[in-house]
C-alpha positions in Angstrom: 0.0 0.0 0.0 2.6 2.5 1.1 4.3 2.4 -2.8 0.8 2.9 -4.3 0.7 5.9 -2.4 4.0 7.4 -3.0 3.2 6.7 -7.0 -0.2 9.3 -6.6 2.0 11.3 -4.3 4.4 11.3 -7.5 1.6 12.7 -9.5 0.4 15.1 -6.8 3.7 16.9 -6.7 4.3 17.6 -10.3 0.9 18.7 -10.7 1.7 21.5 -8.0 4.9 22.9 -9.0 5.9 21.4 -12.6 6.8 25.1 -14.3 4.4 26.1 -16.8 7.7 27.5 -18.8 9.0 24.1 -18.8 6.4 22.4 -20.3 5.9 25.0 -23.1 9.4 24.1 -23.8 9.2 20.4 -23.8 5.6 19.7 -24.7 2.3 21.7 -25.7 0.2 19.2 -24.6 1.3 19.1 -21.1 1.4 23.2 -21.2 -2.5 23.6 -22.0 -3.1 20.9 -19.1 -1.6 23.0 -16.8 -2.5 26.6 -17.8 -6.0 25.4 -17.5 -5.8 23.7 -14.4 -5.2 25.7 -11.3 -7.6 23.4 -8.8 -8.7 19.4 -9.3 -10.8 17.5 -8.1 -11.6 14.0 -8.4 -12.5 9.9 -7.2 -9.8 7.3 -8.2 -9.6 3.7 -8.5 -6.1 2.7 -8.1 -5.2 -1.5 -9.3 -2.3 -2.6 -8.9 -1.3 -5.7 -11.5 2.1 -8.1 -11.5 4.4 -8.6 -14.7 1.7 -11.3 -15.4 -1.6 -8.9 -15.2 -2.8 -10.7 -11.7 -4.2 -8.2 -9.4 -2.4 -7.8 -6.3 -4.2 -4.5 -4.7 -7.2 -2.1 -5.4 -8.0 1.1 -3.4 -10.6 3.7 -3.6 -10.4 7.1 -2.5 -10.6 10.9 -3.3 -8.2 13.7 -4.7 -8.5 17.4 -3.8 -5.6 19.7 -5.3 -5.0 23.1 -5.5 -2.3 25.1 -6.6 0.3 25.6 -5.3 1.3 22.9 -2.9 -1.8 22.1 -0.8 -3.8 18.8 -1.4 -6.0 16.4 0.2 -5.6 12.7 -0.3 -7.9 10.3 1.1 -7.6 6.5 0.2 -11.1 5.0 1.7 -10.4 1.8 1.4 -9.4 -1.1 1.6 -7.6 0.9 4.2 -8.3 4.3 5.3 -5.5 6.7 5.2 -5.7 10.7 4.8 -2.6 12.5 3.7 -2.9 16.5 3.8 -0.6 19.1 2.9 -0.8 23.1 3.2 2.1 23.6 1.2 4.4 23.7 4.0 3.2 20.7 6.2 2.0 17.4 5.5 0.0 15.3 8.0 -0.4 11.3 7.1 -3.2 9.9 9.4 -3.6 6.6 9.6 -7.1 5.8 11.3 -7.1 2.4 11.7 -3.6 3.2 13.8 -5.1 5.8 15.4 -1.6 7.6 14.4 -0.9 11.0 12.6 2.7 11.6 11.5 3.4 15.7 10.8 6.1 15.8 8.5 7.9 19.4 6.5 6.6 18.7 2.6 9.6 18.2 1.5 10.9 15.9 3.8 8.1 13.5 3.8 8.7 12.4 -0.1 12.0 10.8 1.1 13.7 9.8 -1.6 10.2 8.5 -3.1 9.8 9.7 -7.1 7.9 12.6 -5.7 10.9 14.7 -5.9 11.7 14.1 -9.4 9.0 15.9 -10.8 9.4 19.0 -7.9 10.7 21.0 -10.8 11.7 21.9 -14.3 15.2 20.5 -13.8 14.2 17.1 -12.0 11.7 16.6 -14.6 13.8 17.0 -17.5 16.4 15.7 -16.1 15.0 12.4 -15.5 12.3 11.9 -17.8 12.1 12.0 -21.4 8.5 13.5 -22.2 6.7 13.1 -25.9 3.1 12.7 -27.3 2.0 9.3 -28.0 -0.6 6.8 -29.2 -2.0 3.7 -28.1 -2.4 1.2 -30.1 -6.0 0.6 -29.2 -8.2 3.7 -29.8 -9.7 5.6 -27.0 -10.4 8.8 -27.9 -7.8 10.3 -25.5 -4.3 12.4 -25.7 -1.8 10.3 -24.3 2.1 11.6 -22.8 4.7 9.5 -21.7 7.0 10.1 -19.9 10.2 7.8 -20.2 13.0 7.4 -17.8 16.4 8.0 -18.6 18.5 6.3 -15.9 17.7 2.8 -15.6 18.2 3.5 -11.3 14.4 5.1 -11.7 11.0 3.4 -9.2 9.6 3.8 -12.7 10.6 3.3 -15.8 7.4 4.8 -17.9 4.5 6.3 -16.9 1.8 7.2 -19.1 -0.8 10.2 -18.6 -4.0 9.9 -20.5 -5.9 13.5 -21.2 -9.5 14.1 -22.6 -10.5 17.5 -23.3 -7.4 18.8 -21.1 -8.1 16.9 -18.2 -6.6 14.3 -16.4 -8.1 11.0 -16.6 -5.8 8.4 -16.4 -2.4 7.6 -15.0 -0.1 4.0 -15.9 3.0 3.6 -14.2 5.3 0.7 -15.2 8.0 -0.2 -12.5 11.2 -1.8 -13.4 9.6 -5.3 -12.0 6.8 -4.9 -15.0 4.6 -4.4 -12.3 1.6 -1.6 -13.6 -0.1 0.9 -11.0 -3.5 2.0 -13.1 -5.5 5.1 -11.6 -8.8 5.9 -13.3 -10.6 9.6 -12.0 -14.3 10.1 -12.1 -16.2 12.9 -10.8 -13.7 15.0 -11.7 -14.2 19.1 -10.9 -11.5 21.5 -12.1 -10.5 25.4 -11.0 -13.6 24.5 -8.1 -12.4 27.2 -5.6 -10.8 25.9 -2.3 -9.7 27.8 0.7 -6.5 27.5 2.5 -7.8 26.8 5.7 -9.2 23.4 4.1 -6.2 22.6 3.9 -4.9 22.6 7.5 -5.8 19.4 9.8 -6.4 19.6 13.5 -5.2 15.7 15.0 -8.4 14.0 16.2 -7.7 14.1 20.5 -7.5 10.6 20.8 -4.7 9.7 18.2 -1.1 9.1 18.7 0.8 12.3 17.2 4.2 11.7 15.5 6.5 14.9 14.9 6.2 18.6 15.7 2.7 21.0 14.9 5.6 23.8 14.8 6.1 22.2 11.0 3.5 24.1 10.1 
């Protein structure tokens, strides 16, 4: 579970603070996505497949992002798990542990792919972006992006846009294991406040780390 999370956390991230200059560089497609998206909202079913297509997990749960920095993920099930971030602090709360870890932003991607896509360098860096089609017609604008060293979590990952938005996300991992996420309800530039975006620990949990993050 905790990998399927870092590889929406991966997503998360570069949605928040991928340059818009850097994409107008390297690829139109991904520009217009995120010139018209400033807030996005959405449900996602997340499967989780071996080399062989055999399922080995599938969560539920619900997206809330807005730019820059501050999101709220919550997987439902099969295990419930809240992660929210005000741009500065992130607070994972685990309710079945009754535990809430409160973490800097930064420090709480760890070395997970996350920080690749934290900016136009990382991104470029790392990953090799370009337009491409399925062989299978769907009707939807596909990128992929392609990683260069072969030391990479994942070696290709594949964004899947209709009408400029975000729909779908396939991440291949060096194990040919693939991480799907399909969105539905999806809402974008829906107005958020900040203050959504802060989380008060419930009295009654365990509280890892230091409120003074925030």
């Amino acid at each position: 579970m905790k990998k399927s999370i870092l590889v929406l956390l991966f997503f998360i991230t570069s949605f928040l603070v991928l340059p818009l200059s850097a994409a107008n560089l390297q690829n139109s497609r991904l520009n217009e996505f995120f010139q018209r998206t400033q807030s996005f909202q959405a449900d996602f079913d997340q499967t989780v497949r071996n080399s062989r297509g055999k399922i080995l997990e599938q969560s539920h749960g619900n997206l809330i992002l807005s730019r820059p920095d501050k999101f709220i993920l919550h997987y439902q099930t099969p295990v419930e798990q809240q992660y929210i971030s005000n741009g500065k602090t992130i607070w994972i709360y685990d309710v079945e542990l009754e535990q809430v870890n409160i973490k800097p932003l930064d420090e709480s991607m760890g070395d997970s792919p996350a920080l690749l896509l934290s900016s136009n360098d990382n991104l470029y860096k790392f990953y090799r972006v370009k337009n491409v089609t399925i062989n299978k017609p769907d009707g939807l604008n596909w990128i992929e992006l392609k990683a260069i060293s072969e030391d990479m979590t994942f070696e290709r990952v594949l964004l899947a846009f209709k009408d400029h938005i975000l729909i779908r996300m396939r991440m291949y991992d060096s194990f040919g294991q693939l991480t799907d996420l399909k969105f539905s309800n999806i809402s974008v530039n829906k107005p958020f406040a900040s203050r959504q975006f802060n989380f008060v620990p419930p009295a009654d949990v365990d509280v890892i780390g230091t409120a003074n993050a925030k």
